[in-house]
C-alpha positions in Angstrom: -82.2 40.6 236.1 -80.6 40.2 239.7 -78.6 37.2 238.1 -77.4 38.9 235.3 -75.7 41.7 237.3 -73.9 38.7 239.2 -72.7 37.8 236.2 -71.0 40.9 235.1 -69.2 41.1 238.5 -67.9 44.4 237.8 -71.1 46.5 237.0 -71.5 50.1 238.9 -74.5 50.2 241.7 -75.3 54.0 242.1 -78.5 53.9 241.4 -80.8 50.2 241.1 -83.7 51.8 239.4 -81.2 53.2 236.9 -80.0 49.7 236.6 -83.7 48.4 236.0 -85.0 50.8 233.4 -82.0 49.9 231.1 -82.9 46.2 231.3 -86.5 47.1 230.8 -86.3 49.4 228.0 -83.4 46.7 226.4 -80.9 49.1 227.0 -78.1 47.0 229.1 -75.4 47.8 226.7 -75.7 51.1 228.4 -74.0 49.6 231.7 -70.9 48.3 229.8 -70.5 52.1 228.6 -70.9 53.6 231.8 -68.2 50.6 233.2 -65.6 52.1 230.5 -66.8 55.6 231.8 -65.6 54.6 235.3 -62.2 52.8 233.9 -61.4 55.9 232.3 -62.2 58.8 235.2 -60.1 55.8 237.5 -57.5 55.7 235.5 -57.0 59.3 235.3 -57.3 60.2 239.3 -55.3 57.5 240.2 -52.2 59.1 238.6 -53.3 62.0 240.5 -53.8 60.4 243.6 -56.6 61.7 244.6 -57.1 59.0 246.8 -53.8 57.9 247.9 -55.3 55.9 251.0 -56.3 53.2 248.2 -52.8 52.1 247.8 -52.5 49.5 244.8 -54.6 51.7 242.2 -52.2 50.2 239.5 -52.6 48.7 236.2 -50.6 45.9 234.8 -48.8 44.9 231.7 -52.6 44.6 229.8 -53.3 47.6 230.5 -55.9 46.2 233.3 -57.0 48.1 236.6 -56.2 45.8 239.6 -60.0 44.9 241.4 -61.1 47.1 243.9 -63.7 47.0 246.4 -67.3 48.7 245.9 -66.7 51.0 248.6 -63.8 52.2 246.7 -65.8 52.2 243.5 -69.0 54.2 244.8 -66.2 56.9 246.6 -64.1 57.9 242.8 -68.1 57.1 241.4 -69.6 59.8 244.2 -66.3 62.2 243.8 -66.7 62.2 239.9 -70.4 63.5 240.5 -69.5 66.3 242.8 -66.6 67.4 241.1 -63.0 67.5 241.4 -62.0 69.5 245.0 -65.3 68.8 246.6 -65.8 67.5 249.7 -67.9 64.5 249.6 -69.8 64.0 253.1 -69.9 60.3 254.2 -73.0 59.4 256.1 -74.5 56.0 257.0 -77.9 55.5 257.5 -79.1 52.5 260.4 -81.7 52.0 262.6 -84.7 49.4 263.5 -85.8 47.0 261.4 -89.3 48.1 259.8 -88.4 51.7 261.2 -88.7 53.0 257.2 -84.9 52.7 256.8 -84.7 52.0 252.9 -88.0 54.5 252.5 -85.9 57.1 254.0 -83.4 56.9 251.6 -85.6 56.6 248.5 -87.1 59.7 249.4 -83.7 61.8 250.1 -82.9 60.2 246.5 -86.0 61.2 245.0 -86.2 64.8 246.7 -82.2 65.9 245.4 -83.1 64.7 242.0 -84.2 66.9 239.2 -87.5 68.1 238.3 -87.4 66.2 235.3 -85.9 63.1 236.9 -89.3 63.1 239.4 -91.6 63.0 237.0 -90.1 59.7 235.3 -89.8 58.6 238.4 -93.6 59.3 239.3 -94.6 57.4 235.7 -92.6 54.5 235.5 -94.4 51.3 236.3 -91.1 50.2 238.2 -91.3 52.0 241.0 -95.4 52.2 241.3 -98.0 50.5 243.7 -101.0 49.1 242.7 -102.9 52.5 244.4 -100.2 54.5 241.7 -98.0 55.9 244.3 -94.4 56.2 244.2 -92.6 53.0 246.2 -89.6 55.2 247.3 -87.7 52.5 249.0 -87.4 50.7 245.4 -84.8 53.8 244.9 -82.6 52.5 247.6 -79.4 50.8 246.1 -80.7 47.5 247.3 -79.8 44.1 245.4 -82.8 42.6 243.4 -82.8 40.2 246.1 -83.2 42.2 248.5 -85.8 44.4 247.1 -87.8 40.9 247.1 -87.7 39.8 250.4 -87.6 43.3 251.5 -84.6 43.4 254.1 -81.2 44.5 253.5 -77.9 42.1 253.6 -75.5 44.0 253.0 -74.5 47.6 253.1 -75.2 49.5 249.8 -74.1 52.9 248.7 -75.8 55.8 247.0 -74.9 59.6 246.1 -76.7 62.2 246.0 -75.9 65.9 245.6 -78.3 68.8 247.8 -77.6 72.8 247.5 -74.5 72.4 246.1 -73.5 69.7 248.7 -72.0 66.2 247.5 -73.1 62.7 250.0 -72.1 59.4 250.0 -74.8 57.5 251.8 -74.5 54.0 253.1 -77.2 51.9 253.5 -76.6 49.3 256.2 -78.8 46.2 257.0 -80.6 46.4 260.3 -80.9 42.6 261.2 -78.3 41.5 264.0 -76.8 38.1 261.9 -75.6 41.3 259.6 -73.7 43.8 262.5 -70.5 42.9 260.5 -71.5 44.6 257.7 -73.1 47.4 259.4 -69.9 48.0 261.5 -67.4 47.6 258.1 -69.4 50.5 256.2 -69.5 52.8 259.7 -65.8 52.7 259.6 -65.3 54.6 256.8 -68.3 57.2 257.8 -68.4 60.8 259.3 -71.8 61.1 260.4 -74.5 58.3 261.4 -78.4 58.9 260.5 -80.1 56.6 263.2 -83.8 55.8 262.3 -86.3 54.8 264.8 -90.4 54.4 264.2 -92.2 56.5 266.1 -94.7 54.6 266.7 -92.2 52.2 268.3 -89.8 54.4 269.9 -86.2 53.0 270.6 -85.5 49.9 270.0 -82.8 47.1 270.5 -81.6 47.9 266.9 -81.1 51.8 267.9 -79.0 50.9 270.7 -76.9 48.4 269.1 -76.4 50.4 266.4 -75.7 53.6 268.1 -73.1 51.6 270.0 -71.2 50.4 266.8 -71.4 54.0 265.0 -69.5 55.1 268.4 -67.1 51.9 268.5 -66.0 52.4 265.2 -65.6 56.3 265.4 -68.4 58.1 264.7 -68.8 61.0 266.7 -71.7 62.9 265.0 -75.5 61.2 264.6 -78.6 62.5 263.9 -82.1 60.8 265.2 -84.8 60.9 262.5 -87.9 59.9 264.5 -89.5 58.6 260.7 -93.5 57.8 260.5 -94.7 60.7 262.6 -98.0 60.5 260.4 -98.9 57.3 262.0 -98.7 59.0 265.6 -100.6 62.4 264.0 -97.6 64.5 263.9 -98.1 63.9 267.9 -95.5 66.9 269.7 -95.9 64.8 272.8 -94.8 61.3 271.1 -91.6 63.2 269.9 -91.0 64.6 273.0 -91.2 60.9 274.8 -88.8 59.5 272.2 -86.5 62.6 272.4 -86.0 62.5 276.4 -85.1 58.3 276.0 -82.7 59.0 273.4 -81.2 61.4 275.3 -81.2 59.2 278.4 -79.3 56.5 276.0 -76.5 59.0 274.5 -75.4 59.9 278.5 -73.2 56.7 277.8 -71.6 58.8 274.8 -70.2 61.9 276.2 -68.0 63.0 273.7 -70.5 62.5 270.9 -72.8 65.0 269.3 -76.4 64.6 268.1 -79.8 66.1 266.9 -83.0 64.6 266.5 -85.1 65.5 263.6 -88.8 64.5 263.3 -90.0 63.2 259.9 -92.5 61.5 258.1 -90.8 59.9 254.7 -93.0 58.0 252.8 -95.2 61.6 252.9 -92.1 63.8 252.4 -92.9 65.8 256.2 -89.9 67.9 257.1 -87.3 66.2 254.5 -86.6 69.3 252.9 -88.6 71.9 253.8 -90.2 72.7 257.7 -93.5 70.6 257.9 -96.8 73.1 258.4 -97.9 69.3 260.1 -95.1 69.9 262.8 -95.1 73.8 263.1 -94.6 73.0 266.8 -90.5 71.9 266.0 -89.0 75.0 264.5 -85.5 73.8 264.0 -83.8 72.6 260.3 -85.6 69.7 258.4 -83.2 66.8 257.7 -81.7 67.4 254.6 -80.8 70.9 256.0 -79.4 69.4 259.3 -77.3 66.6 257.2 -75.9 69.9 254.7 -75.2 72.2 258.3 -73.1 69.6 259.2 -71.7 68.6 255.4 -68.5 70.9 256.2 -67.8 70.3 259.6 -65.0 68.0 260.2 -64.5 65.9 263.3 -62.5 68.0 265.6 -58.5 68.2 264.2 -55.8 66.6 266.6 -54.2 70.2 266.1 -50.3 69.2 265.5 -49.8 68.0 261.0 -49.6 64.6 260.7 -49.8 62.1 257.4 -49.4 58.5 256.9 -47.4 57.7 253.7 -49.1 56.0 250.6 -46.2 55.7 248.4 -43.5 57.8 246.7 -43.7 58.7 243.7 -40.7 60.0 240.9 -40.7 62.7 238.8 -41.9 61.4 235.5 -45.0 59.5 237.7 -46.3 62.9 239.2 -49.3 63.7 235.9 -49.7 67.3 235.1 -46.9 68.4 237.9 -43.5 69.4 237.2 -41.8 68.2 240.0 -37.8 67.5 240.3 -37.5 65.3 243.3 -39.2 62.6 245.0 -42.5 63.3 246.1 -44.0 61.4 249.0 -48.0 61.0 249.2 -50.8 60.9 251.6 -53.5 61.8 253.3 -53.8 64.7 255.9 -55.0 63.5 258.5 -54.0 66.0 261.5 -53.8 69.7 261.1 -52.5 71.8 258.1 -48.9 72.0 256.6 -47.3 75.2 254.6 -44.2 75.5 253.0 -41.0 75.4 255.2 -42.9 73.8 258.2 -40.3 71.3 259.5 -41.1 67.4 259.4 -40.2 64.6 262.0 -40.5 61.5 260.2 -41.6 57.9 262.1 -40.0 55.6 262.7 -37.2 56.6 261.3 -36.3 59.6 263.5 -35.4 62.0 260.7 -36.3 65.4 260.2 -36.7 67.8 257.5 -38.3 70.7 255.8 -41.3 71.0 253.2 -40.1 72.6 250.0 -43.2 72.5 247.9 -47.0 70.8 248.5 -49.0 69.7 245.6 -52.8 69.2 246.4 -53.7 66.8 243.2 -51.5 68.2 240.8 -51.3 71.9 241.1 -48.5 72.9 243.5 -49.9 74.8 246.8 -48.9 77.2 250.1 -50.8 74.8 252.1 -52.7 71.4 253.1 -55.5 70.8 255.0 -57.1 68.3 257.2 -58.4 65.6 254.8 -56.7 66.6 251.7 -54.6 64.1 249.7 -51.4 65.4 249.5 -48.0 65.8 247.7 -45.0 66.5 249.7 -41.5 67.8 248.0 -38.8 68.3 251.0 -35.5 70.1 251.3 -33.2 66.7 251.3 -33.5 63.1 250.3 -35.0 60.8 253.5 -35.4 57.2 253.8 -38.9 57.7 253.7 -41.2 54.4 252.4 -45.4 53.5 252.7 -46.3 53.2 256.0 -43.9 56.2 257.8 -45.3 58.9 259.6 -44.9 62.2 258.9 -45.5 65.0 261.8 -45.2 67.8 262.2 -43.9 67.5 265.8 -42.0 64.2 267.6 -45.2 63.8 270.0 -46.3 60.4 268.6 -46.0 57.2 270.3 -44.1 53.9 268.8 -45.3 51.0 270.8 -45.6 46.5 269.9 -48.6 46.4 272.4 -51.6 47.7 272.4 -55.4 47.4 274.2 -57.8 48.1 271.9 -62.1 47.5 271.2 -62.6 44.5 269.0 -65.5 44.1 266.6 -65.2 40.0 266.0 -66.9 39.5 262.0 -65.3 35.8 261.2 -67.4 32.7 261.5 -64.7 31.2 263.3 -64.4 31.2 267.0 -61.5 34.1 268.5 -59.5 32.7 271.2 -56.2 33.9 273.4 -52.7 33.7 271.1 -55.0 33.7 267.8 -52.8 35.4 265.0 -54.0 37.9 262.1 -52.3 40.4 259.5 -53.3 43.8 260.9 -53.9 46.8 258.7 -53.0 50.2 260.7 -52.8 53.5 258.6 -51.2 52.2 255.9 -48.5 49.7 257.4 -49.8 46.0 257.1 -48.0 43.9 260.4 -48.5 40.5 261.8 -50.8 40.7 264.8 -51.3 38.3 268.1 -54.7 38.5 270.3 -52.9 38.5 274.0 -55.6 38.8 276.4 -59.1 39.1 276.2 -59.8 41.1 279.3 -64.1 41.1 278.5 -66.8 41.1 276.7 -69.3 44.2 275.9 -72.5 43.4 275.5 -73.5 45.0 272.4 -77.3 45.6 272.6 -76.8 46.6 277.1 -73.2 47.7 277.5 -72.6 44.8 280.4 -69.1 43.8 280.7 -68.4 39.8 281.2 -65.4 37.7 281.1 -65.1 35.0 278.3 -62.8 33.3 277.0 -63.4 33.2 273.0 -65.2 35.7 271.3 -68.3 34.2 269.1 -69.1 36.1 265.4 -70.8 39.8 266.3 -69.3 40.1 269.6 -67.3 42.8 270.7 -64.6 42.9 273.5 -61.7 44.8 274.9 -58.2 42.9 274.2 -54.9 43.2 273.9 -52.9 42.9 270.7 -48.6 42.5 270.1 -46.9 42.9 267.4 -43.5 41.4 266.5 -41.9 45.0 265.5 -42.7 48.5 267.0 -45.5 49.9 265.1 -46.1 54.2 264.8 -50.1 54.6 266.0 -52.6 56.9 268.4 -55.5 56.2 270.5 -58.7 56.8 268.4 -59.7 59.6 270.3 -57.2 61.1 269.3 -56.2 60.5 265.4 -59.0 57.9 263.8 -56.6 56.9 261.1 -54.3 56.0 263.1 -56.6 54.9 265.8 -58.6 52.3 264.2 -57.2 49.3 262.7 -58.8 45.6 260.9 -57.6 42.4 261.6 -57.7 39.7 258.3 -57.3 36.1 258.1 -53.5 35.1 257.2 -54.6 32.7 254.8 -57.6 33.9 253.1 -57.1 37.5 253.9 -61.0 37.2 254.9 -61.9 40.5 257.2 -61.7 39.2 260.4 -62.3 42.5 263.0 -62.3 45.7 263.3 -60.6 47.4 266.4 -59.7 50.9 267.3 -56.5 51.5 270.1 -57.8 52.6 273.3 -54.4 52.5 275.2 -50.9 52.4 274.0 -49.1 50.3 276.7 -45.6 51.7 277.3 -42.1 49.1 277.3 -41.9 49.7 280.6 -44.8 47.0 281.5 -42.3 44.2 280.5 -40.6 44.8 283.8 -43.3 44.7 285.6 -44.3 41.0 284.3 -40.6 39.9 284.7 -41.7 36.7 286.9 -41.5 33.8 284.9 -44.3 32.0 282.9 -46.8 29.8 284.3 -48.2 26.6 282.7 -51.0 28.5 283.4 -50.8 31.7 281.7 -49.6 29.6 278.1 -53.1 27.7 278.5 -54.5 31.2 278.9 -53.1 32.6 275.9 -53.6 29.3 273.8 -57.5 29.5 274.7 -57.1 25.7 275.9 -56.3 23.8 278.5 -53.4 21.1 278.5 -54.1 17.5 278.4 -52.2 14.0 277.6 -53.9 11.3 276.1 -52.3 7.9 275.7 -52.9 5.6 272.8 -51.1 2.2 272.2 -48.3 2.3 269.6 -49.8 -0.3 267.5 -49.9 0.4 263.6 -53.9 -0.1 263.7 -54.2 2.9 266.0 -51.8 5.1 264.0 -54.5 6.3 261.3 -57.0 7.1 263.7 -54.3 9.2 266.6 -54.1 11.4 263.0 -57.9 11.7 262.3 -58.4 12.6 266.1 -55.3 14.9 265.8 -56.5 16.8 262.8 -59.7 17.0 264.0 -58.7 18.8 267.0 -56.5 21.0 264.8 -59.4 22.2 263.3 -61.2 23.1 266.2 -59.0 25.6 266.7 -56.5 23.2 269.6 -53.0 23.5 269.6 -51.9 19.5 269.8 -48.6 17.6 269.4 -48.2 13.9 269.1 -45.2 11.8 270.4 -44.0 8.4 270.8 -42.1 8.5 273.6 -42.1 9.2 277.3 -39.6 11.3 277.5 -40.1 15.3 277.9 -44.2 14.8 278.4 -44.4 16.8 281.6 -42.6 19.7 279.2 -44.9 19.3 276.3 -47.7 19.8 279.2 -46.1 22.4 280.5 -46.2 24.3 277.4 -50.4 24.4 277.3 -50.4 21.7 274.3 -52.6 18.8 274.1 -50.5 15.7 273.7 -51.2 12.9 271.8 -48.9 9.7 272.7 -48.5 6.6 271.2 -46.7 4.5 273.3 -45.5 0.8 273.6 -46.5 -1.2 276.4 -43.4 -1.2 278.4 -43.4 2.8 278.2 -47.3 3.2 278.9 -47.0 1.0 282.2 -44.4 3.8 283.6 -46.3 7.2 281.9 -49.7 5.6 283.9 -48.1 5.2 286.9 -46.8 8.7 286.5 -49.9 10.3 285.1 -53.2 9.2 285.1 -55.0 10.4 288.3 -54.1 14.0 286.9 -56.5 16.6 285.3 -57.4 16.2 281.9 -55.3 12.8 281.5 -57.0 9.9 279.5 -56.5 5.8 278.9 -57.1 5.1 275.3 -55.1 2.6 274.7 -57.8 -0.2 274.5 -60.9 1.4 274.1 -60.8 2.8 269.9 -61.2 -0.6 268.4 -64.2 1.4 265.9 -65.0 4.1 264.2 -67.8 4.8 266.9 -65.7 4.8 269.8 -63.6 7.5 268.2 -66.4 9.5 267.2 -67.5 9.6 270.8 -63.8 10.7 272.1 -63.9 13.8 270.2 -67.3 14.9 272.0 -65.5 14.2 275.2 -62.3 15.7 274.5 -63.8 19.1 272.8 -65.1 19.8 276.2 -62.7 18.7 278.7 -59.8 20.9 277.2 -61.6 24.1 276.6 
């Protein structure tokens, strides 16, 4: 069954056990309806731009809806469920491996469902041990796969609706080869739920995990100490766990918590106070996770929204609208008619006219809200501006910022990506890698190449001035990801922790020193020297390439002249020479660093082999 929803590619994932009973019963025709289901409801809230920050919602000649991610899926999927206006809460849910994670979650599914729903649940062989109790982790959104080998790969999504209250809740794998995925799902979360065992306590999960939830923005978590029944509801056990994750969130000052005993496979304290824990007297966790539903990470105070598109009259559905209307998300403050507007980076300024929240026209916007914005005169305005509602933000083409690394592929000084800021795309150089963070500990070391999983504080430049915020203060415009410029393959995630002013360039006026362009090339320089011969030619090309792919910057030459230049420059060069030439470069050369005689030693395929060993060492 796992293999057939490969296949269809494009099927929805709210709910596995949904997903299972259908094939059970014969009933997988069912899934294609629900697919049109979601094409249509897509269709129709993209013209209304509900969610403006998913830019390229369009549909071509065919008819056919451009592919879009399954986190943008299960969002429209979890705002359909709650209803049009509500605020959907997005929460993660992390933690230990074997700390009752995917249990957890089963349960908050079962426990918001209907009466009705729960007592299918509680007969169908599906999700049944051998004893005849309910398995609640098989409600999870798990693969089929994973639900086998019982681990989680790769963040899943489920919603689920409680006292009138709509949640989005990610479920993100626990094992450490898989902290790219965690950290990719936390960036687009509100609130963390951390789990620990408590028969385990705190573990190096919890604190790599807390870490990333911080890193990538997330200022609210909540502790759910899960399998209190297999420490008999012990007060004194809770307390213990409480005082060392208090101890651990010191490090995270501006970051608010709670920490909720429960037990979930029993249902203790999910929903209701547990008469097994009368001794804690504050809010059971789906009560603590609804308290905190409507609060909103603390506004920057001053408007401010990054522009998705523009859209003509005739494109605005169910509006009628007579000028241009530019749209976006809120994501500082509140606008109302005839506030003025300072546009970036274009320096304009102007007045708001009308607002349209969806499409009904409105006397105000709030923090959050994807808006419509009519103004009082034409602007240059196009995707990527800034509007404010004050001139207090700062344009800047360098930046230090936290780095997340996710590729397979080894990050060095002077690597180059397409970043993704707000909603501007730009190319993107790695400057400096000023350390590594130790993800698990918090120890700072210096490297010099960042391996996959590791994160680091770096610089980045960009080739044009770019309009952004440190992420303490604005998130949106504070975080940022880094993709391949090839494959467009998620690289990092980053969020801006300093916005380094023009004026350092004069400080760094001195000029450039062989050893600073190794620096930023991640290498160090070297020559080797090769004879000229047509035999060697083919394998200078295969050593060449080779190093290419190893991430070297190289050049090959066959002459003497300018070598000390090409050296000069960080490269690795690769010279063929004839014998006259070699007998003066040697004389010249060789006794230096990193300088190597091959002219008669590569007779075989062997001996080449072996050079590459030596040579991937000597120029790192």
């Amino acid at each position: 069954m796992g293999e057939e929803i490969g296949k269809t590619g494009n099927l929805d994932r709210e709910a596995v056990y949904r997903i299972r009973e259908l094939f059970a019963k014969g009933r997988e025709a069912d899934l294609f309806e629900q697919e049109a289901e979601m094409e249509a409801f897509i269709r129709q809230w993209a013209k209304l731009a509900l969610y403006p920050e998913i830019p390229l919602l369009s549909f071509g000649k065919e008819g056919k809806r451009t592919e879009i991610s399954v986190w943008e899926r299960e969002l429209f999927w979890a705002q359909k469920k709650a209803g049009q206006g509500q605020f959907v809460r997005k929460l993660i849910v992390c933690g230990g491996v074997d700390d009752g994670k995917s249990t957890l979650i089963g349960r908050i599914l079962f426990e918001t469902k209907s009466g009705k729903e729960r007592e299918d649940v509680c007969t169908d062989p599906l999700y049944l041990r051998k004893d005849g109790s309910v398995d609640y982790a098989l409600l999870a959104a798990a693969t089929e796969k994973e639900a086998r080998q019982g681990i989680t790969v790769e963040a899943s999504y489920s919603f689920f609706s409680w006292q009138g209250s709509g949640f989005l809740m990610a479920d993100a794998p626990g094992h450490e080869e898989y902290t790219h995925h965690m950290a990719a799902a936390a960036a687009k979360m509100d609130l963390a739920v951390l789990v620990l065992a408590a028969n385990k306590g705190i573990v190096p999960q919890t604190r790599r995990h807390a870490r990333i939830c911080y890193f990538m923005g997330i200022r609210r978590m909540v502790f759910a100490i899960n399998k209190m029944d297999m420490v008999s509801y012990g007060e004194a056990v809770f307390h213990q766990i409480s005082k060392e994750v208090e101890e651990m969130m010191e490090e995270y000052g501006d970051c608010s918590y709670q920490i909720v005993p429960i037990a979930a496979k029993e249902g203790e304290n999910m929903t209701k106070p547990s008469a097994k824990m009368d001794w804690r007297k504050n809010l059971p966790l789906l009560a603590v996770l609804k308290e905190g539903q409507d609060i909103k990470r603390e506004d920057p105070g001053c408007f401010c929204m990054a522009v998705q598109r523009i859209c003509k009259p005739s494109q605005m559905a169910g509006a009628k609208v007579a000028k241009r209307v530019i749209q976006g998300e809120v994501i500082g403050g509140e606008l109302k008619q005839n506030d003025p507007l300072f546009v970036y980076p274009t320096g304009q300024r102007a007045t708001v006219s009308k607002i349209y929240v969806l499409d009904k026209e409105s006397e105000t916007a709030h923090f959050g809200d994807a808006v419509g914005i009519e103004l009082d005169r034409e602007l240059d305005v196009a995707r990527g501006y800034i509007l404010s509602g004050e001139d207090i933000l700062m344009q800047t083409d360098r930046i230090e910022a936290d780095l997340l690394w996710m590729s397979e592929n080894r990050l060095s000084q002077g690597s180059r990506f397409q970043a993704e800021i707000g909603a501007i795309q730009v190319p993107a150089a790695v400057t400096k890698i000023y350390y590594q963070t130790d993800v698990n500990t918090g120890e700072r070391r210096h490297t010099g190449h960042l391996t996959k999983n590791a994160m680091a504080r770096c610089e980045l430049y960009f080739p044009k001035q770019i309009t952004a915020a440190c992420e303490k203060n604005n998130r949106k415009l504070g975080t940022f990801c880094l993709r391949d410029l090839k494959s467009q393959a998620l690289a990092a995630c980053g969020n801006i922790t300093h916005m380094i002013s023009g004026e350092a360039w004069k400080e760094e006026a001195s000029e450039v020193s062989k050893e600073e362009r190794e620096d930023a090339m991640g290498q160090k320089a070297g020559l080797i020297l090769f004879s000229g011969s047509e035999n060697m030619k083919k394998r200078i090309n295969y050593i060449e390439r080779h190093l290419l792919r190893m991430g070297f910057h190289t050049v090959q030459t066959e002459s003497k002249g300018g070598l000390q230049k090409l050296l000069d420059a960080g490269l690795i060069v690769l010279a063929a020479l004839q014998p006259t030439e070699l007998t003066e470069v040697k004389n010249l050369f060789l006794g230096q660093n990193r300088v190597f005689d091959y002219t008669k030693e590569l007779e075989s395929d062997e001996k080449a082999a072996a050079l590459l060993k030596l040579l991937s060492v000597q120029f790192l």
